[in-house]
N, C-alpha and C positions, 0 to 999 in steps of 0.2 A: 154485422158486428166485427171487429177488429180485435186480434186474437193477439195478443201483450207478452204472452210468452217465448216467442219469437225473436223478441226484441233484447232482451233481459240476458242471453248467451254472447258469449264469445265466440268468434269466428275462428279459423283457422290462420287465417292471414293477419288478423289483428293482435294472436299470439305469438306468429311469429314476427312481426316486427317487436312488439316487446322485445321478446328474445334477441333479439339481435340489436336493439338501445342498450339492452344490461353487457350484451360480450364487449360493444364496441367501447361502454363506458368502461368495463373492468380491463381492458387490454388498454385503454389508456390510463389507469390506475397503475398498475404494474409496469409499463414502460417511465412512467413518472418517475415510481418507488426506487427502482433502478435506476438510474439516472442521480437521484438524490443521495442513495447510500454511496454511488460510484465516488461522488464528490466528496462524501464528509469522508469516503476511505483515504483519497486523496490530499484532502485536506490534511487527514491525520499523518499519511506523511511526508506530509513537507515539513509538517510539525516539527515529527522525529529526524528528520534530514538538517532542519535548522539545530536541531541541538547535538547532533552528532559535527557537524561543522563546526560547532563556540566548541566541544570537547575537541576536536581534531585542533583547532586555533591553542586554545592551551595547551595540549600537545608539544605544538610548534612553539610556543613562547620557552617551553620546558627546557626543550631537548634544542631545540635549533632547526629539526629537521619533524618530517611530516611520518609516520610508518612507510617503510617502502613495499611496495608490494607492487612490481614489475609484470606479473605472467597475469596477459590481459587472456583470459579462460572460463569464462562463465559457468563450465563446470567443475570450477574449484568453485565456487562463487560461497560455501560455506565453511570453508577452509579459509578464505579473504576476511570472511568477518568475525571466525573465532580469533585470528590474528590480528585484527584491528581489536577488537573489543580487548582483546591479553592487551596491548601496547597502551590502550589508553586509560585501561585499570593505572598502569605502574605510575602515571602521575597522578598527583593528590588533586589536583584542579578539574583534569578532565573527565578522574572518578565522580567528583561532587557533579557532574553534568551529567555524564551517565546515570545516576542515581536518579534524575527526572523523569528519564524516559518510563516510557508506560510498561511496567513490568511483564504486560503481557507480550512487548516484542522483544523479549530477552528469552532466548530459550537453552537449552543445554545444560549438561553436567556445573555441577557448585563447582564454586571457581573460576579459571582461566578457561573452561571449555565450553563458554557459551559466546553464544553471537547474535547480533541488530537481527530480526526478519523484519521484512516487512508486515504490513498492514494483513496481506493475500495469504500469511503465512510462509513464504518464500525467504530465506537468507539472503540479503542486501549485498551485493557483492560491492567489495573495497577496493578498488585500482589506482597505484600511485608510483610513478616511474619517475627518479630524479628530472628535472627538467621542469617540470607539467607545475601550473600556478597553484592548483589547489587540489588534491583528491577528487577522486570520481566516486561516486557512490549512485547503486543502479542498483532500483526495482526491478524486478521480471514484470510485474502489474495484475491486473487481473488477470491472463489466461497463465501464472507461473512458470512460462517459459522464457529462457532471456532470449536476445537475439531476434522477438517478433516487433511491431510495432504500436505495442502497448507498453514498452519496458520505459522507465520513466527514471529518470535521471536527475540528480540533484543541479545539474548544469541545468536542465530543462528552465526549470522551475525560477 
């Protein structure tokens, strides 16, 4: 007779290759996920980059000239953009574009003492030296440090 109950268990080996279908499935889940959020954080700012640009442009249509801000120093880099965000309050066109942006990259004291962050949470640094065609405006990116080769630039893009 042929004894059934034998047959009806799990082996050792056949659990663990399950086990390792479920890691190797969820570790491609999660590199997916990442990758996905990387994007639409990305995404979100170029968003905010294109509409600090049309405020920067009315700016220029305003005044004649772009904010200057010469001291290329990434660690001002939140001193650059309470400075830009003050300069572009003071005209009425480049406020009404500011007023787009997603209130959640606006950070600081009521008033003149806030500034653009990025996406990462990081302050957008503002760079603009007579001469130069357009402002520079630069993410530090996902690891918030500028200067690495994550940092992402409105030129980039």
């Amino acid at each position: 007779m042929i004894d059934l109950r034998h047959n009806r268990a799990l082996t050792l080996v056949e659990m663990l290759v399950v086990v390792s279908i479920i890691a190797v499935l969820a570790t491609f889940v999660i590199t997916l996920t990442r990758r996905v959020e990387n994007q639409s954080k990305e995404h979100a700012l170029a968003n905010a980059y294109a509409l600090l640009e049309t405020a920067l442009q009315e700016y220029h249509e305003y005044k004649g000239e772009f904010p200057e801000q010469s001291k290329r120093d990434a660690n001002f880099a939140a001193t650059h953009a309470e400075l830009m965000y003050e300069a572009l309050r003071s005209v009425p066109d480049s406020r009404a574009v500011l007023a787009k942006i997603n209130r959640v990259l606006i950070k600081g004291d009521s008033g003149d003492r806030r500034r653009i962050h990025d996406v990462w949470g990081t302050a957008i640094d503002y760079i603009y030296a007579p001469g130069d065609n357009f402002p520079e405006l630069i993410s530090a990116g996902p690891d918030r440090e500028f200067g690495t080769g994550d940092d992402i630039s409105n030129q980039d893009l």
